[in-house]
C-alpha positions as a Markdown table, in Angstrom:
| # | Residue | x | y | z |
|---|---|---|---|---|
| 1 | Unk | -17.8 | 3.9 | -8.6 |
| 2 | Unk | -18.4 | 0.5 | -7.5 |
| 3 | Unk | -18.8 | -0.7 | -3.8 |
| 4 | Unk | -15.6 | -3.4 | -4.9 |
| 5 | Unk | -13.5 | -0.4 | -6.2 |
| 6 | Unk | -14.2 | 1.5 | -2.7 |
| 7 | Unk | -12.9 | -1.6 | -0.9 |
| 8 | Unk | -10.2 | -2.4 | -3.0 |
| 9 | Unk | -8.6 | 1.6 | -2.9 |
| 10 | Unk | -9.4 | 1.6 | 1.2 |
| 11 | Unk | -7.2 | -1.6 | 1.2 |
| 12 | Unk | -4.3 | 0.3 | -0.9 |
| 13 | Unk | -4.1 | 3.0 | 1.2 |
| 14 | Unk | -4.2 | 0.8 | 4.3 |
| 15 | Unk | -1.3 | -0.7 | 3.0 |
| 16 | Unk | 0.6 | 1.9 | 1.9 |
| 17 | Unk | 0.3 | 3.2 | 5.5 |
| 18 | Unk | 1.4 | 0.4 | 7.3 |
| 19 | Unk | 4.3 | 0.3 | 4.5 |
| 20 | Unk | 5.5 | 3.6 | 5.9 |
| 21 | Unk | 4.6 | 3.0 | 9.1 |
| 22 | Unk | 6.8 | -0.1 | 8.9 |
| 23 | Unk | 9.8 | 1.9 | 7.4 |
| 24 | Unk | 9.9 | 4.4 | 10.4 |
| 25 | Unk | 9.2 | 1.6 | 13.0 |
| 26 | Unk | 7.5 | 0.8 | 16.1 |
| 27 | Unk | 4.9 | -0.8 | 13.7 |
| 28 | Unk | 3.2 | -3.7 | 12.8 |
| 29 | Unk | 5.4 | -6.8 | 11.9 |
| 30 | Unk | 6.4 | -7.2 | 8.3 |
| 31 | Unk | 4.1 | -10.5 | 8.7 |
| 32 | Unk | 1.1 | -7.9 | 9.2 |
| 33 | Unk | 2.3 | -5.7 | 6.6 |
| 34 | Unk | 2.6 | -8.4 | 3.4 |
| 35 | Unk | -0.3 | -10.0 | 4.7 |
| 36 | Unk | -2.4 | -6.7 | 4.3 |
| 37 | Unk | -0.9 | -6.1 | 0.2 |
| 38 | Unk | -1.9 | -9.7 | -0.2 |
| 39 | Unk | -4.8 | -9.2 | 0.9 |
| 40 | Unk | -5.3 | -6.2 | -1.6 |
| 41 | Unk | -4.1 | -8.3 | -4.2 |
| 42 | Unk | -6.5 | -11.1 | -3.9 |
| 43 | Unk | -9.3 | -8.6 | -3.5 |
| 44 | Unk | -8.1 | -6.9 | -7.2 |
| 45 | Unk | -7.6 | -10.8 | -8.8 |
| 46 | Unk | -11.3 | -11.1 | -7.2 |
| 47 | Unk | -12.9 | -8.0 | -9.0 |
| 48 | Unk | -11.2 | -9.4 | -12.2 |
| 49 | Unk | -12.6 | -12.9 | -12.1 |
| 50 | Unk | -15.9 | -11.6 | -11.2 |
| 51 | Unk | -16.0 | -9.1 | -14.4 |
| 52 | Unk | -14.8 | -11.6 | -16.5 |
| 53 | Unk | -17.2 | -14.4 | -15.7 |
| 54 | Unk | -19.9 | -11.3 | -16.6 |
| 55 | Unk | -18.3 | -11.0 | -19.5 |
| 56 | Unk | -18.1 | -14.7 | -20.4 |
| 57 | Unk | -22.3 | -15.1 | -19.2 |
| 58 | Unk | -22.6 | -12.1 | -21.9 |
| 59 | Unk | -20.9 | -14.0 | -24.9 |
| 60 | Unk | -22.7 | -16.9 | -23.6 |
| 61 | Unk | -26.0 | -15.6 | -24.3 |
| 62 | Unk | -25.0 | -14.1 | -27.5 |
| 63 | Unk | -23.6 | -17.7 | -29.1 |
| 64 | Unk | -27.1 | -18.9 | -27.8 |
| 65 | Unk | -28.6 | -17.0 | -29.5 |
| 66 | Unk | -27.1 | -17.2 | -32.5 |
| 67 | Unk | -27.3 | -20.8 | -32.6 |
| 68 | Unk | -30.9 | -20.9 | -32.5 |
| 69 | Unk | -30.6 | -18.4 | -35.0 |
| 70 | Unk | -28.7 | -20.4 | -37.7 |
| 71 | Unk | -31.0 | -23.4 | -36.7 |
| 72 | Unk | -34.0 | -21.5 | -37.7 |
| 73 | Unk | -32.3 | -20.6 | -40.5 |
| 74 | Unk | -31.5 | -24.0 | -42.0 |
| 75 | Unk | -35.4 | -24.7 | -41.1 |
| 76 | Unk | -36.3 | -22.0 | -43.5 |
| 77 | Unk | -34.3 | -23.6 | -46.6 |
């Protein structure tokens, strides 16, 4: 498990807390409450981006090298 997957299921409970604390009141404001799920959801949009810009470097290298591949391979003809 990843440190970003720790941080991103302590935020979901956090807010699931404060969404029940809201409920049975004497809480945080609703303000504080949606602005902690926000928060969760940009950290989870975050984790995304970041996995598929890995994934993007990957293919990256891979059309690299097969470019240089097919240019060594017209060379060779």
């Amino acid at each position: 498990m990843k440190f970003g997957d720790i941080i991103l299921i302590l935020i979901t409970i956090l807010a699931l807390a404060t969404a029940v604390w809201y409920l049975f009141g004497n809480s945080p404001t609703f303000e504080q409450t949606l602005l902690i799920f926000i928060l969760g959801m940009v950290m989870a949009n975050g984790l995304r981006i970041h996995s598929f810009s890995t994934k993007i470097n990957y293919f990256e290298k891979s059309f690299l090298s097969l470019a240089k591949d097919f240019k060594m391979h017209i060379k060779h003809k």
